[in-house]
N, C-alpha and C positions, 0 to 999 in steps of 0.2 A: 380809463386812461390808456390810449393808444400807444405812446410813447414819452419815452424817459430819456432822457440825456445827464451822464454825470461825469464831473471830470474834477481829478485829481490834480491837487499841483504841487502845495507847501505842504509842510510840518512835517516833523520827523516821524522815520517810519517806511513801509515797503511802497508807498507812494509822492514819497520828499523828498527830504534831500539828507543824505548821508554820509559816512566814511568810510573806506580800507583803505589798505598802502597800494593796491593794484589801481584803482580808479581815483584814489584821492576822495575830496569831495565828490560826489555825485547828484543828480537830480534824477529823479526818475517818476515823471508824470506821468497819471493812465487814464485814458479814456475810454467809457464804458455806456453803449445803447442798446436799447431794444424796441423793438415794437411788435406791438399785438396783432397779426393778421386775422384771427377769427379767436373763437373761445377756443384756449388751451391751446393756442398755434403760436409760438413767438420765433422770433427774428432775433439775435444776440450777434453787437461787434463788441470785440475790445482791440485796443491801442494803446500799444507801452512804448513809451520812449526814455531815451537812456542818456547823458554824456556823462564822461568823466575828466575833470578838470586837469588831472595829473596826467592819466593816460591819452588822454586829447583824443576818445573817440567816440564815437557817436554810434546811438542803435535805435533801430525799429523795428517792433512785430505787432504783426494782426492778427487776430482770428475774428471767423464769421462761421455764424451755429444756425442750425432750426434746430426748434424742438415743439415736439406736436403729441399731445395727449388725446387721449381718444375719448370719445364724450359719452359712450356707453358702458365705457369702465374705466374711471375717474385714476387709478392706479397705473396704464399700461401708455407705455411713452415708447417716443421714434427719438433719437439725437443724431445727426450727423452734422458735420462741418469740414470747416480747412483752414489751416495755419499755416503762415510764412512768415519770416524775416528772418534778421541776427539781434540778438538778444544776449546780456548776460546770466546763467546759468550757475548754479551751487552744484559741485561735482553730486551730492547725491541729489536724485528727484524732489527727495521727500520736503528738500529745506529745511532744515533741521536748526541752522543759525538764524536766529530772528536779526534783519540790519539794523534796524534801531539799538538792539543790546549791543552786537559788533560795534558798532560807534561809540557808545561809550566807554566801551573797556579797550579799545584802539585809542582816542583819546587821551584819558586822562591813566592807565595805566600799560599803554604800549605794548597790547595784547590783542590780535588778529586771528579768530576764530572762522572767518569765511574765507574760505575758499574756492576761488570760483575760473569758470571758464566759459568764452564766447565761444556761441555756437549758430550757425548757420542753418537754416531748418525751414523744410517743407514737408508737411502734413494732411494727412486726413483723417476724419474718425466719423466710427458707426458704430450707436451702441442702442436698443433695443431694451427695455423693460414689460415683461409680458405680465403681470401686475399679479402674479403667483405666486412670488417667489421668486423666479426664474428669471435672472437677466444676464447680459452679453455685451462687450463691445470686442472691435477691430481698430488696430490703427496701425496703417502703414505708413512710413517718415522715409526722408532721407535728409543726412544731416551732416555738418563739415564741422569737426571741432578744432578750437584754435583756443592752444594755450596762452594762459597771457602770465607776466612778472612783477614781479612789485616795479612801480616806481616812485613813492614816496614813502618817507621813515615821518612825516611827522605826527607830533602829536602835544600837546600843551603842556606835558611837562616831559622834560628833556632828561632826566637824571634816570639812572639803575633800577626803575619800575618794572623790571621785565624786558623781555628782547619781542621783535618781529622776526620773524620764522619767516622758510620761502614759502610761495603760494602752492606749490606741488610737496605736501607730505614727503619724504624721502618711504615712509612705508606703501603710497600709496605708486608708487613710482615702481620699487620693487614687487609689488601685487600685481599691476595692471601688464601685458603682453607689453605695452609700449606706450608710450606718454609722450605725443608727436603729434602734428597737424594729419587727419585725419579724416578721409571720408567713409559714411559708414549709412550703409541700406539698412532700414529697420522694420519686422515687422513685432507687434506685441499683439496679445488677446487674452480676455479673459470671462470667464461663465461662472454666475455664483447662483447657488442655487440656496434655497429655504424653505423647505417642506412644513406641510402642515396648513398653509391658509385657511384659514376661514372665509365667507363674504356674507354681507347685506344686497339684498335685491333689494332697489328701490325703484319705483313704478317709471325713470328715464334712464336709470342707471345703476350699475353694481359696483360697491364699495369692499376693498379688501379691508380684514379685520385685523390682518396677525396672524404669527404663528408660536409657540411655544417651544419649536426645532431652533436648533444650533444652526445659525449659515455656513456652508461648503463653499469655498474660493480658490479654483483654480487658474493659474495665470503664467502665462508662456512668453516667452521674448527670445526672438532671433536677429542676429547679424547677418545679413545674405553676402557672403563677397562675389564680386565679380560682378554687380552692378555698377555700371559707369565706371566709379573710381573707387568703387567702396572694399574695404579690406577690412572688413567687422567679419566676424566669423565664429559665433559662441549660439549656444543653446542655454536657456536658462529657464527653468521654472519653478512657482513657488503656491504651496496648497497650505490653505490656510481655515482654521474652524474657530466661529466665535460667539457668543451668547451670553445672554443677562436672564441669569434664574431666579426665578423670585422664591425667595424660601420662607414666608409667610413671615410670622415672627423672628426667626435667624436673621432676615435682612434681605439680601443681595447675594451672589455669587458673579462677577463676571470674568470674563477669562478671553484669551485671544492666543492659540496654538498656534504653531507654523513650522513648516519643514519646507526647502526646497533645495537648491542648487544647482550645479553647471552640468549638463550632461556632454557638453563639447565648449573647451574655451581655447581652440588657437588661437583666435587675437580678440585680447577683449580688452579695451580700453577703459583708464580712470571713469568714466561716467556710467559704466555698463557691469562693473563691478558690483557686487551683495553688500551695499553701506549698511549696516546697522544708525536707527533713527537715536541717536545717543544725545546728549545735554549734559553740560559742564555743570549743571545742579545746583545754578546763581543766578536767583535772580530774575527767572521765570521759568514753571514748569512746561513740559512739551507735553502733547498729547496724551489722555489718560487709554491704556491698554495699545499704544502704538506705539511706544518708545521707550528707552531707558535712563531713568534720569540722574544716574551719575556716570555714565559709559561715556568716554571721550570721541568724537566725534566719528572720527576714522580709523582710529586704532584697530579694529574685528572685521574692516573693510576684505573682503575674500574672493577669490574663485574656486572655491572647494566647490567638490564635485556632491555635496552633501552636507547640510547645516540644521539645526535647529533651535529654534527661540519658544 
């Protein structure tokens, strides 16, 4: 099969249609293709579109990808691509509020969990797998963010079920250098490394086996000011070690260490801040060794200059 075409429209969820009090109802359909240029060669677009019924606005973003494996070692890959549009954005990356749960407990107990903000964005990325162990990406952005406010309270029952809170944390307000329409150069990188491979040679091609090492992950983000219009201005990085021991009879051991922080934060805006990946602990678990599953969402949100999980 050379090519795939899929496209998103209904049902509830990060492809349907939704609720908060900043967008209201929302839709947000994604379209998603690829096609196969040669073996292990593919072509990747996707396409997310956005409106929000309360806030009356409308968004679009694309990304377009290759990615290309190498036929004489089935392990070691090329990615590069580009993204543009405005989109809406959850102040942390990780997305940590699944929408479909937000809608629910915004509905029927008048409880708004996402927080979010549009954001204007042009992108590139390059990232490299040398099928060792050893892999890397780059990605330089530059990006305009624009806070947005509630504008709707409703919700199907009306009565002292709980309040809606503003869309900007008051902690995360006081955290962040400033919480204001913003332009901001960005660059990020990062190299993980995993010692030990193994391979099979086989008579067209060499297969990696594994390694029995803990992965090393280092990962660096800057604000450059004084591009265009950009007033980002922070240094942030974060080294992380993680592995699954098998202990014969004992079971499992797994674990996921991390230490990083700010080594310069004169202006480091709500999105650029250390969000802790947290869960309100109802209803659906987050990630197993990536998150914490009763930490409230942004409450440990930081720019210390030094942290660790």
């Amino acid at each position: 099969n050379r090519y795939s075409l899929n496209f998103a429209l209904l049902g509830l969820g990060g492809n349907g249609v939704n609720y908060n009090i900043v967008e209201g109802f929302n839709a947000s359909p994604k379209l998603h293709w690829w096609h196969r240029v040669d073996t292990g060669k593919f072509i990747f677009a996707d396409v997310a579109i956005r409106y929000g019924f309360s806030n009356t606005h409308f968004n679009t973003i694309a990304r377009l990808y290759y990615s290309a494996h190498d036929k004489s070692f089935r392990n070691r890959s090329w990615v590069y691509g580009i993204e543009g549009g405005q989109y809406v954005f959850q102040y942390n990356p990780s997305n940590p509020v699944p929408e479909f749960l937000n809608t629910f407990y915004a509905l029927l107990y008048r409880e708004c969990d996402l927080k979010i903000y549009e954001r204007r964005d042009a992108s590139a990325y390059l990232g490299r797998n040398y099928g060792d162990g050893l892999s890397w990406y780059i990605k330089p952005s530059y990006q305009q963010r624009l806070p947005l406010q509630n504008t709707t309270t409703y919700s199907f029952f009306k009565g002292d079920l709980g309040g809606y809170k503003t869309n900007a944390p008051l902690n995360l307000v006081q955290t962040a250098t400033a919480w204001e329409k913003n332009d901001a150069a960005l660059i990020e990188a990062s190299v993980s490394y995993k010692p030990g491979f193994t391979y099979t040679q086989f008579p067209d091609y060499k297969l990696a086996n594994g390694s029995n090492w803990p992965r090393f992950t280092l990962s660096y983000k800057k604000g450059i000011p004084g591009i265009f219009n950009s007033v980002s201005n922070f240094d942030k990085w974060r080294f992380s070690v993680t592995d699954e021991m098998r202990l014969r009879l004992f079971g499992t051991l797994s674990y996921n260490l991390a230490t990083g922080g700010f080594l310069n934060s004169a202006y480091v805006s709500i999105p650029d801040l250390m969000h802790l990946y947290g869960n309100r602990g109802v209803g659906l678990a987050s990630p197993y060794l990536q998150s914490f599953q009763f930490a409230p969402y942004y409450d440990f949100s930081n720019k210390e200059p030094l942290y660790g999980e």
